[in-house]
N, C-alpha and C positions, 0 to 999 in steps of 0.2 A: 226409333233411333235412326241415325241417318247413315248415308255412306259419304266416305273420305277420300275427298279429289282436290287435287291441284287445282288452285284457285282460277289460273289460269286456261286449264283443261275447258274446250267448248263446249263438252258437257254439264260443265258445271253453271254457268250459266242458263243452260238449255232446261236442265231439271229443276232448276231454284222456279225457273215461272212457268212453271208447270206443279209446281208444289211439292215437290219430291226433296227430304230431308236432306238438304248438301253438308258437310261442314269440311272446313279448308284446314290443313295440315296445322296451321299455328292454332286452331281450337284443342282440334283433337289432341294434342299433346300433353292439353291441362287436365284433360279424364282421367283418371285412374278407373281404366277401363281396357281390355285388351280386345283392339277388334279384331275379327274375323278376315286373316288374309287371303281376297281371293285374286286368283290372276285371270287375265284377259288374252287367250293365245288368240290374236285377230288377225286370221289368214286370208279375210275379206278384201276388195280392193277399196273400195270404199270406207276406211279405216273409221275416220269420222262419226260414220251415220250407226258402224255398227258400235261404234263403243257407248253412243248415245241410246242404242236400242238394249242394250243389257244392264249399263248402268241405272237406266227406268227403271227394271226388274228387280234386279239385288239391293235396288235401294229403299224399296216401300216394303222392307220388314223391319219389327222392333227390334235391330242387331245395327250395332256399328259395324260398316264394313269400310278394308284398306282395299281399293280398285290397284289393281300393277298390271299395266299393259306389256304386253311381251308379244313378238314377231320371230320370224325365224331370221337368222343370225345373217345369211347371205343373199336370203332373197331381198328385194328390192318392189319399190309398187310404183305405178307411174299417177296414183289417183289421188294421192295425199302428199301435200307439201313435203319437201324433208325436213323446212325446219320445225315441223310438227311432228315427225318420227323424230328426230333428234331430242324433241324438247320432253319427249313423253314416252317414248318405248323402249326396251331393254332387250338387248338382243338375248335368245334360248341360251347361248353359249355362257353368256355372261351371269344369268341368273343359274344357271346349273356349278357351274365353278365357285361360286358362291356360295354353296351349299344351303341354302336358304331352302325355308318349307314354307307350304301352303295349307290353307283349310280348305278352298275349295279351287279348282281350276276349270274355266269355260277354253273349251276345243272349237271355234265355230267352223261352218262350213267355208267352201272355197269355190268359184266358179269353172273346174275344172275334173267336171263328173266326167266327161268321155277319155281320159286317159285313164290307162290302169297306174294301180295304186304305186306302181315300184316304177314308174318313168317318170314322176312326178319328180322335176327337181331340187327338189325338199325332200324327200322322203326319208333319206336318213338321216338326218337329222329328227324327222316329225318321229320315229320310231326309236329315237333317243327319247323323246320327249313321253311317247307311252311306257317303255322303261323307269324314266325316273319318276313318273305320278305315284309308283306301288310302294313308292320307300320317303318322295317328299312331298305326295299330295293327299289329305283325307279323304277325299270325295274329288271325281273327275266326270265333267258335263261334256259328250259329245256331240256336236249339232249339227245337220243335217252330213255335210261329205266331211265331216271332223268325227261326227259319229261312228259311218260309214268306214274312215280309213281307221278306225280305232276298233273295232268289229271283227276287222278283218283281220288286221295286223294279230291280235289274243285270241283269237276264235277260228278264223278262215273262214267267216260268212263272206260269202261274198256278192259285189254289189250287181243288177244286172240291168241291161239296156231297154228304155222302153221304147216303143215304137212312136209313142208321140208324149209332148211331154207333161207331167202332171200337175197342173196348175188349177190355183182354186181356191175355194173355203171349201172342204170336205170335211161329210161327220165322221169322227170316230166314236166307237166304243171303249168304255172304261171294263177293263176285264178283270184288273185288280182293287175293287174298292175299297178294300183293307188294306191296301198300301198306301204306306205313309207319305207316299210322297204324292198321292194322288185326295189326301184327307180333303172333304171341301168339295169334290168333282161331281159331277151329271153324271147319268149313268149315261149319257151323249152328249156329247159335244164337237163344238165347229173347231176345225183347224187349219192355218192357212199352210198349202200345200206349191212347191216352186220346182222341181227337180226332173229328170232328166233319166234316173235312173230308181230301181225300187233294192227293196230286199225280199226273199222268198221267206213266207209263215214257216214253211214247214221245215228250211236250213236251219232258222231261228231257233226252233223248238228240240232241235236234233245235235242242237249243242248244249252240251252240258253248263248249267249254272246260269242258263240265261232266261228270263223271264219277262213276257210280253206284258207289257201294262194297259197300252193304247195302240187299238188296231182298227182297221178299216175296210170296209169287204172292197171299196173302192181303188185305193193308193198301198194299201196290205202296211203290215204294222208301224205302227209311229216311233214309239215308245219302250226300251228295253234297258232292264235292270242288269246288272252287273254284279253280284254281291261280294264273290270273290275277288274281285279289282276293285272296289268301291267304285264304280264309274257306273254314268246313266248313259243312254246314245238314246238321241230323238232325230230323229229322219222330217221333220217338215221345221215350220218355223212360227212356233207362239211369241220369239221376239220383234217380229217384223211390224211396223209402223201400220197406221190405219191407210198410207197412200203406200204403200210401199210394192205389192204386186200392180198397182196403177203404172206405177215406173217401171216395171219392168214391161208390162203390157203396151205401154208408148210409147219406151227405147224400141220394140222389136216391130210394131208399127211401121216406127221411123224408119229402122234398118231394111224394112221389107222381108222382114223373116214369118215365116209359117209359124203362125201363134193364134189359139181359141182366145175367146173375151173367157178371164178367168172364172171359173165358175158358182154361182150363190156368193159373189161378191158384190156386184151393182145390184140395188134394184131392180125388178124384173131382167136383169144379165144385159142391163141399157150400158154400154160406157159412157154415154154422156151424162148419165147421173153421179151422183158423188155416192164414193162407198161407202161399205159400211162395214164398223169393226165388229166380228161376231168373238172375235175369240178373248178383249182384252181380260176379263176376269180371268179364266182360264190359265191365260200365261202369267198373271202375278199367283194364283195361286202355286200353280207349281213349282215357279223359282222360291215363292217363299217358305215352301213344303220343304224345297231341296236346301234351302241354308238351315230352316230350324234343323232339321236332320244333322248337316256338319253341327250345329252348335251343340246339340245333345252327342255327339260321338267324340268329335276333336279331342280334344287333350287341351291343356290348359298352356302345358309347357311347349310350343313349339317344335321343339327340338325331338318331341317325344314321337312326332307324328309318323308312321312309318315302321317303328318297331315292334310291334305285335304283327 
């Protein structure tokens, strides 16, 4: 089944030739079928590349999905048109007054690991936004400093500095393979890894109700359950592009900043070979692990989501 975007939306294009099931709002209207509404908090600068990079994901399972892009209400991006924010995203404030619910909500990460979590100019806002997931979201996806600031905010884990930064295809370990959201996995696997900062195993483990899925003796845990908040947080990035750590490897070139060639990416770790994707399976199974999951728990009614 396909997912459901504005025709107009450059994703939609982008995944029609690529083969990925699109269907446009005036289709969808004729099913007598209820998709799966999930939303897109995209606190990336790069608005575009990322909605293109999860739209991929949630859209190669057999579920109709309704895509709803959402930004924080006052911040502003200098990287995406505005008549592209205008034409396509909703500000938090507006979909919160609304009252409206969701099945699933994606948190993605943000380029701004070295601040702590309460200088961040968003912040209250984004901790309105962890608030209102336990009453109008079924399931909430955190990813990498979306995970990170959501971790901390329910838990107080918190994030710490590394001395240099972790970038790469790094293995992980699957430690729960009875979990469902992991049905389908290696007992190892490749992960691409971008970040600046880690989590410590044993804060993880030392809080109540949280459960390590995918960990790494390398980068230390990926992957951590929620069950209490319905929410996941993944600390590295399975929706990133097959050139996508190339770009960042080349912007930091360019800029002359202290950066390794990222690593069991290129062939023989050559940059002038073309990479290679170790992890794509991996990232469709999990996202499609994590909607069948919403579609077996949701509720049918909407409105219902939130009150148990």
């Amino acid at each position: 089944m396909p997912i459901k975007l504005p025709a107009t939306l450059p994703a939609y294009d982008v995944l029609s030739r690529e083969g990925v099931m699109v269907m446009s709002d005036d289709r969808a209207t004729v099913q007598d079928i209820r998709p799966l509404r999930i939303g897109l908090l995209n606190l990336m600068p790069k608005k575009i590349q990322t909605e293109n990079q999860f739209a991929r994901l949630i859209g190669s399972t057999p579920l109709q999905i309704e895509l709803s892009l959402i930004r924080m209400s006052e911040h502003q991006t200098k990287n995406t048109a505005a008549e592209h924010m205008e034409a396509f995203y909703r500000p938090f404030e507006e979909v919160e007054a609304s009252g409206e619910k969701f099945d699933g909500l994606i948190i993605t990460g943000a380029p701004i690991e070295h601040l702590p979590f309460e200088e961040v100019t968003y912040w209250d806002e984004l901790t309105r936004v962890f608030d209102w997931t336990q009453t109008h979201v079924q399931s909430t996806f955190g990813v990498c400093w979306g995970g990170m600031a959501m971790i901390w905010y329910l838990h107080r884990v918190q994030k710490h500095i590394l001395d240099a930064k972790a970038f790469g295809c790094v293995r992980h370990r699957n430690c729960q393979p009875a979990s469902p959201y992991l049905r389908g996995f290696s007992d190892d696997l490749v992960m691409p890894v971008s970040r600046w900062t880690e989590l410590k195993r044993d804060e993880i483990t030392a809080a109540p109700g949280l459960s390590i899925l995918l960990d790494s003796t390398e980068t230390g845990p990926a992957l951590v359950e929620d069950a209490a908040h319905r929410a996941l947080y993944i600390f590295n990035h399975f929706e990133y592009d097959s050139g996508t750590l190339k770009e960042e490897y080349d912007r930091d070139i360019a800029a002359g900043k202290p950066i390794n060639v990222p690593a069991n990416y290129y062939p023989d770790d050559d940059p002038n070979q073309k990479p290679l994707n170790r992890w794509r399976s991996h990232a469709h199974l999990l996202y499609g692990n994590w909607i069948n999951e919403i579609y077996q728990s949701t509720p049918f009614n909407l409105q219902d989501i939130g009150k148990s």
